[in-house]
VEXKOL-721572 format. One record per residue (C-alpha): x, y, z; residue in one letter. Coordinates in pm, whole numbers, plus 50000, padded with zeros to 5 digits. Last residue first. Layout:
XYZA;...
This chain:
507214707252832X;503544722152895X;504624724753309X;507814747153228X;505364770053022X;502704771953371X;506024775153582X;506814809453386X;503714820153344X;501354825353080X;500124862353011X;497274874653148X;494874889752861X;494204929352925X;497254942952753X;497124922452406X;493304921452394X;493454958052344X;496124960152085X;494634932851882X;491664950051908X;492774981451787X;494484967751521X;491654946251405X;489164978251422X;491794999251217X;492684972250933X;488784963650874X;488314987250629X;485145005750515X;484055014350815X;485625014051159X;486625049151223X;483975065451010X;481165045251146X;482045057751484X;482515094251408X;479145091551265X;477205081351555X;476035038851547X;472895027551346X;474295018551023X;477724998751175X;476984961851098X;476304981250726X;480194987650746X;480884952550674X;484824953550634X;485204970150945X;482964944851159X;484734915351026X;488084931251079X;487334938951451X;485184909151551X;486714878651360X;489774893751271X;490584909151624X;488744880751861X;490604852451684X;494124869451627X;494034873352061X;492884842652076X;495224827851923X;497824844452094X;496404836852451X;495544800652342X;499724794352240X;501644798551939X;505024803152008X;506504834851902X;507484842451501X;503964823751425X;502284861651441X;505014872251209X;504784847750947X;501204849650918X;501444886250864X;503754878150597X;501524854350419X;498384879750449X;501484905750275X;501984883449972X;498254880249903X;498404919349844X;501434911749583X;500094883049455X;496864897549332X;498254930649292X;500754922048990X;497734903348739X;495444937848890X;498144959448728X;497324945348431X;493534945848414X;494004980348568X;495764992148203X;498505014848228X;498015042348104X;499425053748410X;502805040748354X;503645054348083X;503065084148150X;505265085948422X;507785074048214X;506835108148023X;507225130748340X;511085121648386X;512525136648698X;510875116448928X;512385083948713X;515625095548837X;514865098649212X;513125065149169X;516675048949048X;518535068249333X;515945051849580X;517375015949400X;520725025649420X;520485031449754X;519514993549910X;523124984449773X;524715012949976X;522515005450243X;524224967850256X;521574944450362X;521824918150103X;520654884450286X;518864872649984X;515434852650160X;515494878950455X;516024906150256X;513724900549991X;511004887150254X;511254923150448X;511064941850081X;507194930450044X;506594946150395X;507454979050215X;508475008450475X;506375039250474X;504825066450285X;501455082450269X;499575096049948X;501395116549724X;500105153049610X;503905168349684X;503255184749983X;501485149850098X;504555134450037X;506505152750324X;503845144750544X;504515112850479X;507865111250508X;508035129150787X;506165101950980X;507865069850822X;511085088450892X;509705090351264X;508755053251232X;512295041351169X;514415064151382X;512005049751711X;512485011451547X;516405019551494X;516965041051874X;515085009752019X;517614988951891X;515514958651651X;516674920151754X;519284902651578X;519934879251330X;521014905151075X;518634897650721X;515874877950902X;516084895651231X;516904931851169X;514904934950819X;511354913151054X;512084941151333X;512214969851112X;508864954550919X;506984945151272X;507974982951343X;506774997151086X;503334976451084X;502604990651477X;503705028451309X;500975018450987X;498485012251295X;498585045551437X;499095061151111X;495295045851047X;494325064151347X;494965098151200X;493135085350880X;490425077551048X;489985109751248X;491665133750957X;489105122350640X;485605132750810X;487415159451022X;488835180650678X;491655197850585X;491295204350228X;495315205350054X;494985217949717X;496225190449432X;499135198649221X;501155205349533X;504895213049490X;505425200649084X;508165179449017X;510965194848798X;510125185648467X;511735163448145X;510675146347865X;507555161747820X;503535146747832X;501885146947531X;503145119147328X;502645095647652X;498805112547678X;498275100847309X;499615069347328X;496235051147515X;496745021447556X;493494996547536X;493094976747835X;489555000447935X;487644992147627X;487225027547446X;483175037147482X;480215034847240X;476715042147391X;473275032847320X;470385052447542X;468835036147867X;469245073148070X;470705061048377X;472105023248289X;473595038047995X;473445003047754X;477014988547606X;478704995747235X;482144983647230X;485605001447115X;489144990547097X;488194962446829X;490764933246841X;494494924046661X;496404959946711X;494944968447049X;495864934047178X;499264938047063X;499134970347307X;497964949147552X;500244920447540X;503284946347605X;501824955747910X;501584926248022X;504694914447940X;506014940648118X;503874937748458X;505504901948435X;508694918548451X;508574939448698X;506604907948912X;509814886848835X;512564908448926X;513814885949222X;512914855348945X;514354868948646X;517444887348838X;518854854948950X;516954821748890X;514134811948639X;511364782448683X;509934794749014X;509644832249002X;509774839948619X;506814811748636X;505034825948869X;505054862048744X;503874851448432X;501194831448525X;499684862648723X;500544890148389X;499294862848153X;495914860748396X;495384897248451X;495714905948062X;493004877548011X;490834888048295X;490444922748092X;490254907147728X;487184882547847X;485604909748018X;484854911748403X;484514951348408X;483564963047984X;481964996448169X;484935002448397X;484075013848812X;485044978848929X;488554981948770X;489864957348500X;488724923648636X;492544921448777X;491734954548924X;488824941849116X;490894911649229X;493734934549353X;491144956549597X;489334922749679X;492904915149823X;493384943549956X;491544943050285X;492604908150390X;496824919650329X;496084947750593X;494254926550845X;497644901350799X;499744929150861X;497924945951190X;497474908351333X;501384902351261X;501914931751435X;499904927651788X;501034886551766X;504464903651714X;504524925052049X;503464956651987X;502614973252367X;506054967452513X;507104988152253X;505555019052421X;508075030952686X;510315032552366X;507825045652091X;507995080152250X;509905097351994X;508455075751762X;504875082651808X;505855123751801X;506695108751398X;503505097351359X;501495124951478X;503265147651222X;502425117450964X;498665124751058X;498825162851024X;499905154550604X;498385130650527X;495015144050707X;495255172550430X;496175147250145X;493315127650202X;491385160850237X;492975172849878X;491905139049766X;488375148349855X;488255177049691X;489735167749388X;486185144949337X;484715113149576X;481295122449718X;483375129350088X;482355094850241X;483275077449933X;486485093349913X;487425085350289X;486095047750263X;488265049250008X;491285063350185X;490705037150496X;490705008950232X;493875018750020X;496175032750346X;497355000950386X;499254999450023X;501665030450173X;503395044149940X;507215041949921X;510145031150171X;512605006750085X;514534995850450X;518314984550492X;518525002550825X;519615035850908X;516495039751130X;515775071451004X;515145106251131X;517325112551473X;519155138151284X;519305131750934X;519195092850866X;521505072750632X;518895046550503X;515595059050616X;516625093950442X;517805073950139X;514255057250137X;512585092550148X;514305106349881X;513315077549667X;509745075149742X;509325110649683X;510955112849320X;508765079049260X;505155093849368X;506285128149261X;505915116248909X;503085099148982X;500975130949093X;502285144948800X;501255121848542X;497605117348784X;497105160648775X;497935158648407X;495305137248329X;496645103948207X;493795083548395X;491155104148572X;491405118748900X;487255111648942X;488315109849349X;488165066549311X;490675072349026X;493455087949243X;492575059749516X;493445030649282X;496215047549087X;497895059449406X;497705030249562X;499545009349290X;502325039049198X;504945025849468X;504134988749417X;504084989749060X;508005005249102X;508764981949438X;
């Protein structure tokens, strides 16, 4: 849940030239974890009709990665375009939350085949997000270096062993602590090899020396304090129609993946089906919550599909025990150093975590479209919306010659298309009948 949390922030933070240990990231992450907590204890005990008082983590969003680059790119990256990020964040998660106040008379329209789709799309786009961090960030001169895919393999094999050959809090804690060990290999890598390498400037063909991007770098921990009260805003809110259309639509889909995640806590930890009053409390908190983190400079928040498997495999669903952890983040909010920390951070070993995390959620979206039986309608339905609505998103060039509003709907991630597919197919695709399932057995 902590690399989890700060992942999409890191990756779309440096695709707007937010660079690494500047005081706009430190505080930026800082809220990240102050947010994340608050939010989770609102989606725990509610306020009002806000929360699905459900054993739920909440935190930033991981499907909002492709959508928000395709955003930056669009924009010419910079502050400015994370300010419009922030700026559709923050109208977007207002449209959310009306969603939930009508999601009753709607839930007929998300059945799991619809959600499982929207998760599985979702786990597709970020995997060659993880990969380029495990080759230590595709924008890094020394990308795909022998130091860089080292880091990412020790923190990978790490993880699977502490998850396979350990029991208790080792293996439920296993990708903390792998990120650990990672961490710590780095800075004994900075002791034992050369921080520096001399590479060609592709633009003006002079000789250049630059840091390695795994080395840590101390300096921005030493400088950072001990303790702040988080900052409101550190980056200026741009509102913006080239970032609010797709990323309006992308809350869309993030309400379908709520409620596949408060449906997937209620079954696998309680047995039982989702209330309508928990699935319509869930995705308004979702809502708020995001808008409530763009105020603070954080990207969107909602429920973590990685938590559904930990409560389903453990069984724990007392709030009480879920709380501790958003009291945790509240704490670490507080504390701008740990922040620090954690964005020098190298990508190389944060890329070791992300490859099993983001593979993690294609295995849960798998899980929920095989929930139902699965028949030609459902496959079908998968079939058409990866095939045609993912495949199109993640290869915008299909797109060139189609109006801008178009292009920036679909482009760049495949999550919206496939949802909106899915969703599609879903209504207009007759159902089997009763005597037609009766004739099968």
């Amino acid at each position: 849940m902590f690399a989890g949390n700060l992942t999409p922030i890191l990756l779309i933070a440096g695709a707007c030239g937010i660079t690494a240990g500047s005081p706009e990231q430190v505080a930026i992450l800082q809220n990240a974890m102050l947010v994340a907590g608050i939010v989770t204890l609102v989606q725990l005990f509610s306020i009002g009709p806000v929360g699905g008082k459900l054993p739920i983590v909440m935190g930033t969003s991981s499907g909002f990665i492709g959508v928000c680059q395709s955003v930056a790119g669009v924009m010419g990256g910079g502050v400015v375009a994370y300010g419009a990020i922030l700026g559709a964040s923050l109208l977007g998660g207002l449209f959310e939350t009306v969603l939930g106040f009508f999601l009753k008379p709607l839930r007929r329209f998300f059945p799991s085949v619809v959600t499982g789709t929207v998760v599985l799309s979702i786990g597709l786009s970020l995997i060659s997000v993880g990969i380029g961090s495990f080759g230590g960030g595709s924008s890094s001169k020394d990308y795909g270096s022998l130091e860089n895919l080292f880091l990412g393999f020790v923190v990978l094999l790490s993880i699977v062993l502490l998850k396979h050959f350990c029991k208790g809090f080792a293996s439920v804690s296993s990708i903390l602590i792998g990120i650990i060990i990672g961490y710590v290999a780095a800075a004994v890598m900075g002791f034992l090899l050369p921080n520096t390498f001399t590479f060609t400037d592709p633009v003006t063909g002079a000789a250049a020396e630059m840091t390695k991007s795994w080395v840590l770098n101390w300096n921005k921990v030493a400088e950072a304090s001990w303790f702040s009260v988080p900052k409101l805003m550190p980056v200026k809110l741009v509102f913006d129609a080239r970032a609010i259309i797709p990323i309006g639509i992308m809350f869309i889909v993030t309400a379908v993946e709520t409620v596949g995640d408060i449906s997937g806590i209620t079954e696998g930890g309680m047995g039982r089906e989702a209330t309508d009053k928990e699935l319509a409390g869930g995705v308004m908190c979702d809502g708020l919550g995001s808008s409530f983190a763009a105020l603070f400079g954080v990207l969107p928040n909602t429920s973590f599909s990685q938590n559904v498997g930990l409560v389903g495999m453990t069984k724990i669903v007392n709030r009480f025990a879920i709380a501790t952890g958003g009291v945790f983040l509240i704490a670490c909010g507080l504390f701008p150093k740990l922040a620090a920390i954690v964005s020098i951070m190298p990508q190389s070993v944060l890329g070791g975590a992300a490859v099993m995390m983001f593979a993690s959620i294609v295995v849960s979206g798998i899980q929920l479209i095989t929930k139902e039986e699965v028949n030609t309608r459902s496959i079908t339905i998968v079939s058409v919306a990866l095939g045609l609505g993912y495949g199109l998103g993640s290869n915008a060039g299909a797109l060139t010659y189609l109006p801008e509003p178009v292009r920036l709907i679909f482009g760049g991630s495949g999550i919206v298309p496939a949802a909106l597919v899915a969703i599609i197919l879903n209504v207009c695709l007759p159902r089997e009948s009763a005597a037609e399932k009766t004739a099968k057995k």
